[in-house]
C-alpha positions in Angstrom: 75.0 -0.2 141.9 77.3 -1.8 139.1 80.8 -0.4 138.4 80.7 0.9 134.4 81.3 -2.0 132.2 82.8 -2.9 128.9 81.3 -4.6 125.8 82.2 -8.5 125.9 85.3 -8.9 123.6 83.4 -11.8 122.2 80.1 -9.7 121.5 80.2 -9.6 117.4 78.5 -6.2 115.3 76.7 -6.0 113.2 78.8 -2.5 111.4 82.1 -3.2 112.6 84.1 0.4 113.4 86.3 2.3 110.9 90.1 2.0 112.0 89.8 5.9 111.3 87.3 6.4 113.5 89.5 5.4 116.4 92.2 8.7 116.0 91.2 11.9 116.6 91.4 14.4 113.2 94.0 16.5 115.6 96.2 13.3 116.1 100.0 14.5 115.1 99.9 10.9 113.0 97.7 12.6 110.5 99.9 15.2 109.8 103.2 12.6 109.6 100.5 11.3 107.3 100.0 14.1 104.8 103.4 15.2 104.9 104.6 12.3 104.3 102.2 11.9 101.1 103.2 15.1 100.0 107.0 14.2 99.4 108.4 13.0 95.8 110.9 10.4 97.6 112.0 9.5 93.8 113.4 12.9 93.8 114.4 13.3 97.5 116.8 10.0 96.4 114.8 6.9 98.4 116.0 3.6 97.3 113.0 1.1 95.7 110.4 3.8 95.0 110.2 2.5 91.4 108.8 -1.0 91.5 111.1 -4.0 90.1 109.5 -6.0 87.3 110.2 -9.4 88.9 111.1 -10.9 92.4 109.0 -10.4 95.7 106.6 -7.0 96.2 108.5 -4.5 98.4 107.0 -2.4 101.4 106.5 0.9 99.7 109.2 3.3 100.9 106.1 6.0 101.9 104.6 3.6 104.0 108.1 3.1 106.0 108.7 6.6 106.4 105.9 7.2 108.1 106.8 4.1 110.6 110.3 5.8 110.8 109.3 9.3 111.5 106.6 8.3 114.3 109.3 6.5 116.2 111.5 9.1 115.4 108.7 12.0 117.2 107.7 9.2 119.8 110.8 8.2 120.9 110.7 4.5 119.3 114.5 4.0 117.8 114.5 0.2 117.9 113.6 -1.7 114.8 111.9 -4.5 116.7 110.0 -2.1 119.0 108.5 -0.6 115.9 107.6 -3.9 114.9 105.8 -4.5 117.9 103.7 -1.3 117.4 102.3 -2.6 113.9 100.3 -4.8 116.1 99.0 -3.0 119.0 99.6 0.5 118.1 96.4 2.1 116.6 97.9 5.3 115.5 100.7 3.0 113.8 97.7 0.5 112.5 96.0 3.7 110.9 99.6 5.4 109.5 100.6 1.8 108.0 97.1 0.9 107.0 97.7 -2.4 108.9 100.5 -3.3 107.4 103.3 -4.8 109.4 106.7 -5.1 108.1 109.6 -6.8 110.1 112.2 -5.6 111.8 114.6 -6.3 109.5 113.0 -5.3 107.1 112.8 -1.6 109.1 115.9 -1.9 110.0 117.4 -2.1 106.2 115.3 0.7 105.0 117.0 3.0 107.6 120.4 2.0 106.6 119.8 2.1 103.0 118.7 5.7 102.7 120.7 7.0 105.8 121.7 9.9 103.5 118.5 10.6 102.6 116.6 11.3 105.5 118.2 14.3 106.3 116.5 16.1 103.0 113.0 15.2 104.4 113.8 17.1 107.4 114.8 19.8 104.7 111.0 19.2 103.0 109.5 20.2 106.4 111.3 22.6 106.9 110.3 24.5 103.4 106.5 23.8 104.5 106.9 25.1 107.4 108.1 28.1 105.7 105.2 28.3 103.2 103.1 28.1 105.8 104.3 31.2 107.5 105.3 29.1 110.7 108.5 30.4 110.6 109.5 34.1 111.9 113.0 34.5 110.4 113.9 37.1 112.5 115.7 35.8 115.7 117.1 31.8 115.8 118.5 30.4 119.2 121.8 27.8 119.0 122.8 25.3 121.6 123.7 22.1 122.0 123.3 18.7 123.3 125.0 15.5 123.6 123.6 12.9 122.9 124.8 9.7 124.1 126.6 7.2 121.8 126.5 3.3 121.7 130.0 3.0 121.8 131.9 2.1 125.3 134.8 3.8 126.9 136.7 0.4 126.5 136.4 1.2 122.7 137.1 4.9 122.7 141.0 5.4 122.2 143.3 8.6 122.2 147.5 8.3 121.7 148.2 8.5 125.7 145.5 5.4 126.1 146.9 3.5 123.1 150.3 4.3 123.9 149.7 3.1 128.1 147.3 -0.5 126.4 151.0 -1.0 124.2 153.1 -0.4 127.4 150.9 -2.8 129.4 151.2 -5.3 126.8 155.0 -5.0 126.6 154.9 -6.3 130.3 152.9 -8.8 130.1 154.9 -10.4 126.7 158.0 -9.9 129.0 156.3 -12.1 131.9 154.9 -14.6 129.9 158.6 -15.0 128.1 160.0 -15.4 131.9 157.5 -18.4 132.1 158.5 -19.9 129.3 161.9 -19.8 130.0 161.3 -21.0 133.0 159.2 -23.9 131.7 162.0 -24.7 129.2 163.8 -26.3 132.6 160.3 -28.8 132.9 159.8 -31.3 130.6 155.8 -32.0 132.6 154.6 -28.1 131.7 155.4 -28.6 128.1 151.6 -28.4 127.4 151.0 -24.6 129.7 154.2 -23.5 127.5 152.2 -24.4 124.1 149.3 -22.2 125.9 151.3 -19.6 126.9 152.8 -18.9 123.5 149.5 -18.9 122.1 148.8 -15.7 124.5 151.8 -13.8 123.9 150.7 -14.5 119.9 147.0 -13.0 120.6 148.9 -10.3 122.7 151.6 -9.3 119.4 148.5 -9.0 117.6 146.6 -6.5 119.6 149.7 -4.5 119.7 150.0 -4.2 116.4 146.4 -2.5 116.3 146.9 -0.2 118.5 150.3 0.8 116.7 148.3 1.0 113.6 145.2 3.2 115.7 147.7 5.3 116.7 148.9 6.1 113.0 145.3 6.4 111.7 145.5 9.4 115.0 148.3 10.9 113.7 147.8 10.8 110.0 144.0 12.4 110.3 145.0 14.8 113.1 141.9 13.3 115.1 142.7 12.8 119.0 140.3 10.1 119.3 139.3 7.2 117.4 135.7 4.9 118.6 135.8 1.9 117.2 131.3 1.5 117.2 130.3 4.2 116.4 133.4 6.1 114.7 131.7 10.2 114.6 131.3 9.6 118.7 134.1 11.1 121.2 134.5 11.1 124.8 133.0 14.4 126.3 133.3 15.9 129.2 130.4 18.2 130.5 129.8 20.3 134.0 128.7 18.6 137.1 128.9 15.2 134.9 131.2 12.4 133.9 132.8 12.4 130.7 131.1 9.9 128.4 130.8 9.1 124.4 128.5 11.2 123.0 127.4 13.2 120.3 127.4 16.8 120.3 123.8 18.0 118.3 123.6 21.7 117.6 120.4 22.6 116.9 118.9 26.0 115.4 115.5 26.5 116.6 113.1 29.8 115.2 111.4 32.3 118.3 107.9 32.3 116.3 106.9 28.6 117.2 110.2 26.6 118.7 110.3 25.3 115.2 113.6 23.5 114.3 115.5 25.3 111.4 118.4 23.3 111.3 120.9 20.9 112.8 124.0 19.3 112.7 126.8 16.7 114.3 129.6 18.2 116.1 132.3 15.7 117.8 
């Protein structure tokens, strides 16, 4: 008896198989697919849906969107990771039609049409409501937080600011005590020139966080995050405060359909 074996990756055909052939017609890709086909992007606002007259062909923006929104319902956020799934990914392969832009190039359609993405979740939405998917009766709110690139180190209120100044303040005052000290040695004359470069670095950074703390008080905010600026420290049950989002999300009792969202901090 022979286990069950495979067809020799080397074996060529005579017919070979349709790249279609290989997703199933229930595949979610296919309806990312038609949806996406069904949107007027030139109206929705995209960015390069009208082709240029000269210079280099462009990805078209449909074909991108349908990359975006896959990794978007498959958890892919990374530009390079969706890169990597042009190649190996036969869903992707089928939703592209084999093309394979770079991640940069994935990457810069995001950013430029950031402000436009939300209105294709608004499309869906209006489908969904066509298609009677929605019950409009009863809708459920919570919320989420959803964690933030930005560090605590960059994540500032008034009372951190105001105790990073303070700290700073003591460390000018010792490094002026060295100096003055040093002053006495004509052989340290060098570690002085280094020192005063320090206190110089350390004047500067206290003059940002005096300026952070004015942006604080002139916007009312009580925090300010220096990567990703929407993000704030948050503090939940049972967990350790972190820099998050907070997403509340609206979702319809018919089918758990999404009906809206938005960005709390």
């Amino acid at each position: 008896m022979k286990y069950i074996e495979g067809t020799s990756r080397y074996q060529p055909t005579m017919l070979p198989p349709i790249l279609d052939d290989y997703v199933d017609e229930n595949n979610p890709t296919r309806v990312i697919d038609a949806f996406v086909e069904s949107l007027d992007l030139a109206d929705l606002g995209f960015s390069k849906v009208d082709l240029a007259r000269t210079g280099r062909p462009s990805y078209f923006p449909y074909a991108l969107l349908k990359l975006y929104i896959y990794g978007y319902f498959n958890k892919i956020r990374s530009s390079r990771k969706l890169e990597t799934e042009t190649y190996r990914n036969i869903e992707v392969m089928l939703l592209l039609e084999n093309l394979k832009p770079d991640h940069k190039t994935i990457s810069r359609f995001r950013k430029d049409n950031v402000d436009v993405i939300k209105q294709v979740f608004d499309s869906f939405v209006k489908l969904c409501i066509q298609m009677d998917l929605y019950s409009r009766q009863l809708v459920s709110i919570d919320g989420s937080q959803f964690d933030a690139v930005n560090s605590k180190d960059r994540n500032f209120s008034i009372n951190k600011l105001k105790d990073r100044i303070e700290r700073i303040n003591k460390h000018i005052a010792n490094y002026l005590a060295k100096i003055e000290s040093n002053d006495n040695d004509d052989k340290v004359v060098s570690e002085t020139t280094d020192i005063t470069q320090i206190i110089s670095d350390l004047k500067a950074r206290k003059i940002k966080y005096e300026d952070m703390i004015e942006t604080l008080k002139e916007t009312g905010e009580k925090q300010i995050s220096l990567t990703d600026p929407d993000s704030r420290l948050m503090t939940k049950a049972n967990s350790s405060p972190k820099i998050a989002y907070n997403i509340q999300t609206g979702v319809d009792e018919k089918h758990a359909l999404i009906v809206d969202f938005d960005v709390s901090n």
